[in-house]
C-alpha positions as CSV (number, residue, x, y, z in Angstrom):
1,X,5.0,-19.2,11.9
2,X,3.8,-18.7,8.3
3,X,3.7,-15.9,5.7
4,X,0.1,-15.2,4.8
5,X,0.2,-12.3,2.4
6,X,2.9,-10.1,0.9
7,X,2.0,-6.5,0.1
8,X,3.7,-4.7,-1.8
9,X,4.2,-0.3,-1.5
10,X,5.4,0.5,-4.6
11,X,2.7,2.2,-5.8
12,X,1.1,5.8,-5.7
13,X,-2.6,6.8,-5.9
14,X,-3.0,8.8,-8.9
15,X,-5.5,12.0,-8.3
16,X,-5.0,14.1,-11.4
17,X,-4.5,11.9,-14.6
18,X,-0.9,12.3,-15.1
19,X,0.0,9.5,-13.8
20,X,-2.4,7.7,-16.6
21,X,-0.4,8.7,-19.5
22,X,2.6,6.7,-18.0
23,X,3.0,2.8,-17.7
24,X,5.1,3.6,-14.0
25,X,7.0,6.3,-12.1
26,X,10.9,5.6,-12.1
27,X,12.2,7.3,-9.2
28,X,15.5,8.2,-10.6
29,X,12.6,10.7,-12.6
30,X,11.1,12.0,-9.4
31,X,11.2,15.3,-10.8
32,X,8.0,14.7,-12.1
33,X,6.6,14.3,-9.2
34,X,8.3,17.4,-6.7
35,X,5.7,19.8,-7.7
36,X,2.8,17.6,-6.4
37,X,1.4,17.7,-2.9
38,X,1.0,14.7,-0.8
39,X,-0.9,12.9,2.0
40,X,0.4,11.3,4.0
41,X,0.2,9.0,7.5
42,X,1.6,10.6,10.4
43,X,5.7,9.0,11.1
44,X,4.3,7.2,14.1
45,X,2.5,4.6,11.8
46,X,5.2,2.1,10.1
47,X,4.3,2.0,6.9
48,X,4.6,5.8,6.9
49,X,8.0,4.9,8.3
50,X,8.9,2.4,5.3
51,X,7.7,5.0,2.9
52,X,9.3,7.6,4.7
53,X,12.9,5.6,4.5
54,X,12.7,4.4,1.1
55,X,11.8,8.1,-0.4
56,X,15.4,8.7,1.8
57,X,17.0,6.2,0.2
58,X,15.7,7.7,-3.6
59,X,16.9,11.1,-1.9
60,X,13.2,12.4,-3.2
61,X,11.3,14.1,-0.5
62,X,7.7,14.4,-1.3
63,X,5.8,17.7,-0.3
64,X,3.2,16.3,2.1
65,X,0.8,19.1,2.9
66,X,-1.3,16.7,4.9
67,X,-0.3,14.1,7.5
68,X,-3.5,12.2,9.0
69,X,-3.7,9.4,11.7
70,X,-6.4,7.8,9.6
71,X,-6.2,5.7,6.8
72,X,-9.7,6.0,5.9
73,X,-9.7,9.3,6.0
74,X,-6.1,9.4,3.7
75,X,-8.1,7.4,1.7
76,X,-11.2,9.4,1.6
77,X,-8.7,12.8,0.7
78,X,-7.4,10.6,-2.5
79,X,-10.9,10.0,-3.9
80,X,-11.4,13.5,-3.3
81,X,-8.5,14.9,-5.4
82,X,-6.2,16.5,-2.8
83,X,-3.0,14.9,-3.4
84,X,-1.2,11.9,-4.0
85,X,0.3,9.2,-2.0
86,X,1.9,6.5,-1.5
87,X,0.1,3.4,-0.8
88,X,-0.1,-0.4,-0.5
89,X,-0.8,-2.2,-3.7
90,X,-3.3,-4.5,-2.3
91,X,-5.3,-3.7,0.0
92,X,-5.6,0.4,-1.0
93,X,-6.0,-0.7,-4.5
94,X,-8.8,-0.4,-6.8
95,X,-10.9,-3.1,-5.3
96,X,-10.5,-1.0,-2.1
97,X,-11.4,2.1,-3.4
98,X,-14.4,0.7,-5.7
99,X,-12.2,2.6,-8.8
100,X,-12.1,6.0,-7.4
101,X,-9.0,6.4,-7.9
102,X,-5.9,4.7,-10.1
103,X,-2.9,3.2,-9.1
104,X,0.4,3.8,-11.4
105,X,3.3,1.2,-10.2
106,X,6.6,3.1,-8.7
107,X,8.9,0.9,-10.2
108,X,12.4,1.1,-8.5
109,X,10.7,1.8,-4.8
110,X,10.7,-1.9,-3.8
111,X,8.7,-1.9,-0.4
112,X,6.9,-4.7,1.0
113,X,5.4,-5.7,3.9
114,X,4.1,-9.1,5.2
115,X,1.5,-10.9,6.9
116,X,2.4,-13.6,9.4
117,X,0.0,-16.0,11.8
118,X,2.1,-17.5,14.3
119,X,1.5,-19.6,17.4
120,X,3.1,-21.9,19.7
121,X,4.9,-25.2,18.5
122,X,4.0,-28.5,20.2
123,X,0.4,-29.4,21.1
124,X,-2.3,-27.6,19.3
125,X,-5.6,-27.2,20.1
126,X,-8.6,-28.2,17.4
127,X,-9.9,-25.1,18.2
128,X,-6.6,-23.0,17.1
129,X,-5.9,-25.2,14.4
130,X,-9.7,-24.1,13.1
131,X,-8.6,-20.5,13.4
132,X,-5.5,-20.5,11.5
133,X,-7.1,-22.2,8.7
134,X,-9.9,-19.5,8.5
135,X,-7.3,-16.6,8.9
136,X,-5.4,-18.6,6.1
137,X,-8.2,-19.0,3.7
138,X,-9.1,-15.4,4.2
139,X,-5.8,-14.1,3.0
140,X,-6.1,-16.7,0.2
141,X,-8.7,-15.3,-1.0
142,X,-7.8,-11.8,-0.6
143,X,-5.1,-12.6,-3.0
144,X,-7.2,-13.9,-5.5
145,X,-9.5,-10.9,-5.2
146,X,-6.5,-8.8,-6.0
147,X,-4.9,-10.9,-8.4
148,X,-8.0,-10.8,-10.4
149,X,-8.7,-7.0,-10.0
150,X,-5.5,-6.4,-11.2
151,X,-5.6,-8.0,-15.1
């Protein structure tokens, strides 16, 4: 087993500029945010789950007027200026979203969530041993890619 890519949560997808004027949310602050309106994954995905436990854990409980079972579609709602949510850092960031919308880093809601490829110990096949490398160099370049949209 290996870790391929780390992915942080611990950001929200700004929609209506406030967010801008600040360098990151603190959640001990969440006031700030109580009067938005949120989108939001429906509980039975997991990372809705994570999100879900972590605002618990914050006691803040966001006022998510819409729940979707589509992360395109969340995503599409954000670029469209209907709320806010939280989001993955990486892979709903700004290279995601071409720079429709902006991210602004929640800095004491510490979620992550990994990657892993694993297979069977012992013998392994050429064939299997080609296909973790490609699934490997694909997350190390989606790093890159992020690491780079990022500065």
């Amino acid at each position: 087993m290996k870790r391929l890519y780390e992915n942080a949560l611990e950001e929200i997808a700004e929609t209506n500029n406030r967010c801008n004027r600040q360098i990151s949310i603190n959640m001990r602050c969440a006031s700030l945010l109580l009067e938005e309106s949120f989108i939001s994954l429906n509980p039975s995905w997991s990372l809705e789950q994570m999100i879900q436990m972590a605002c618990e854990k914050k006691s803040f409980v966001p006022n998510v007027l819409i729940r979707l079972d589509n992360p395109d579609l969340l995503r599409r709602l954000l670029v469209e200026k209907l709320g806010l949510a939280f989001v993955p850092e990486k892979t709903w960031g700004k290279a995601f979203s071409n720079g429709e919308f902006d991210l602004c880093p929640v800095s004491d809601l510490p979620i992550k969530r990994y990657v892993y490829v694993v297979w069977n110990e012992g013998f392994v096949r050429e064939n299997v041993r080609q296909c973790i490398s490609c699934i490997e160099d694909f997350f190390n370049r989606m790093h890159k890619i992020c690491i780079f949209q990022r500065v």
